[in-house]
VMD Tcl script that draws the C-alpha trace (Angstrom):
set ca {
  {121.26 83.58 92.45}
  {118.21 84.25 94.81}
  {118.48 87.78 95.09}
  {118.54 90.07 92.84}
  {118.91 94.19 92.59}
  {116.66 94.97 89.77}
  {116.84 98.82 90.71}
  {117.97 101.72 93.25}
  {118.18 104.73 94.36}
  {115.86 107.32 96.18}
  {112.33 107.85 96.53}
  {109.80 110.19 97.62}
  {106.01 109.18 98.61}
  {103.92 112.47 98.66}
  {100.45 112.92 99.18}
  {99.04 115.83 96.58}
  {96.45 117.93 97.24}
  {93.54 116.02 96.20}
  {94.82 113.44 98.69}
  {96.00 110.95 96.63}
  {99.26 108.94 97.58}
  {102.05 109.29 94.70}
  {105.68 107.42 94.71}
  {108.43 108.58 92.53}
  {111.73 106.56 92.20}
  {114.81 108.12 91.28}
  {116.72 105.59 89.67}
  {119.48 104.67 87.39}
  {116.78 105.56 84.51}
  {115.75 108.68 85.90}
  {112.55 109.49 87.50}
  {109.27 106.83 87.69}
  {105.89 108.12 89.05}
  {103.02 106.04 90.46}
  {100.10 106.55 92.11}
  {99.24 104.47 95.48}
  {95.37 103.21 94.98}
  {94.12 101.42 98.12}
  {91.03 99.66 97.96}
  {88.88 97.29 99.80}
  {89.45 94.86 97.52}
  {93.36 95.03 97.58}
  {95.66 97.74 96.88}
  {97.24 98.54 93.24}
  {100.73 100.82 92.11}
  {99.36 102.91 88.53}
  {101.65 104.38 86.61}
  {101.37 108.01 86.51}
  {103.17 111.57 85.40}
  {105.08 113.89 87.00}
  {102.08 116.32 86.98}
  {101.00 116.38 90.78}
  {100.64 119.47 92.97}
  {102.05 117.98 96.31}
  {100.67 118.52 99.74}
  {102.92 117.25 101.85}
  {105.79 114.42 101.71}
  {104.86 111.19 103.74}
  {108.56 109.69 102.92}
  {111.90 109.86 101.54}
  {114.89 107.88 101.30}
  {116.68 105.03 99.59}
  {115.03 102.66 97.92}
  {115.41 99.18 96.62}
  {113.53 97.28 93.91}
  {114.57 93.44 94.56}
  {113.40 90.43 92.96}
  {114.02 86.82 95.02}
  {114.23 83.26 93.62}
  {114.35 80.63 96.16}
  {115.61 83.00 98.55}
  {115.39 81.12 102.35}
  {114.08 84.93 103.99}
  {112.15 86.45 101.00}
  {109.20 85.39 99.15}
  {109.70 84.94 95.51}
  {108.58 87.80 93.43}
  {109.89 91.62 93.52}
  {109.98 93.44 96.49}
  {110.09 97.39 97.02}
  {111.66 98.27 100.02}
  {111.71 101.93 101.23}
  {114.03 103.53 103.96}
  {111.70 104.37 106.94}
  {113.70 105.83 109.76}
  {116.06 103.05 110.95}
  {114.26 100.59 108.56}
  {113.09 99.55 105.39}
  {108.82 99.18 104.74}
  {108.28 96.57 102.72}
  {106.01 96.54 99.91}
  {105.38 93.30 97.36}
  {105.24 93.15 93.92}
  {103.56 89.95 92.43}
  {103.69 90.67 89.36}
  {106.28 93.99 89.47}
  {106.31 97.51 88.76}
  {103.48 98.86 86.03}
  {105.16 99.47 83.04}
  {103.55 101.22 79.85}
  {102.28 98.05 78.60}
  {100.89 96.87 81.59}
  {100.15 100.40 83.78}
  {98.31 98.86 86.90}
  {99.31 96.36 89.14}
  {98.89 94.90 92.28}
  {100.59 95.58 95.88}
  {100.92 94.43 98.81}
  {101.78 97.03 101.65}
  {103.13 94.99 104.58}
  {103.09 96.45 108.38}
  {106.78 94.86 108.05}
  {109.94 97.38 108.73}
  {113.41 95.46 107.97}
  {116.67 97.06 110.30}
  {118.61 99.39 108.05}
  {121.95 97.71 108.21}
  {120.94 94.22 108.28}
  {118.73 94.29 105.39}
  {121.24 96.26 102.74}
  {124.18 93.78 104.42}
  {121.85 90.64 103.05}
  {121.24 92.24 99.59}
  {124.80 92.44 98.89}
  {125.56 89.08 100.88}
  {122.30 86.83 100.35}
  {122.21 83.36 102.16}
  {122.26 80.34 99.59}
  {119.50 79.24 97.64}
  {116.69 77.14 99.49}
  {113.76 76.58 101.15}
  {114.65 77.77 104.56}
  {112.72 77.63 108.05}
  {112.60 81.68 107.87}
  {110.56 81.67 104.19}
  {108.36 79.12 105.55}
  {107.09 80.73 108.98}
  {107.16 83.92 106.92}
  {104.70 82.63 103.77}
}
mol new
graphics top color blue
foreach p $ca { graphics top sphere $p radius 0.5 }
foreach p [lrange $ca 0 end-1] q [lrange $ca 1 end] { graphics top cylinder $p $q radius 0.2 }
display resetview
């Protein structure tokens, strides 16, 4: 199957108030905490603690944690998409969330923003596994 839900639920991106970017998902496991690191190098997702003084909230919504195989729209690896107004930012996960054993990983913040309705219609009713001309213009 190309796509799969890995995880969902609702998220919050806050910036605290030494500045620093912080994502918590509120999932089927309860709560996850990471801090957003950009650098010029790339940008990484560190796992972090609930112990943040917050600032303001940047965003807030539904999220979805979505891994592809083969998929003809999606590259394959995990993807984090989180509601934006009418749309979804998209966010990729090479090599997936940090997880104790592995606390820091890399991600890749795309300027992309999926429609609402068509992107949570294709998670629950994915087009057949392939190459596809939309994967290819989109790699």
């Amino acid at each position: 199957m190309p796509v799969r839900i890995m995880s969902e639920g609702s998220y919050e991106l806050l910036e605290t108030i030494n500045g620093n970017e912080i994502l918590r998902l509120e999932g089927e496991g309860g709560s996850r905490w990471f801090a957003v690191v950009r650098g010029q190098k790339g940008d990484i997702i560190v796992r972090s603690d609930a112990d943040h003084v917050k600032r303001r909230t940047i965003g807030r919504g539904r999220f979805y944690l979505v891994d592809f195989v083969d998929d003809p729209k999606f590259k394959d690896m995990p993807h984090l998409f989180l509601q934006s107004d009418g749309g979804y930012l998209e966010w990729l996960l090479p090599n997936g969330l940090p997880s104790e054993a592995d606390p820091q990983k890399r991600v890749v913040l795309t300027d992309e923003v999926l429609d609402r309705e068509e992107l949570e219609h294709y998670l629950r009713h994915p087009a057949p596994a392939g190459p596809g001309e939309e994967r290819a213009r989109r790699g």
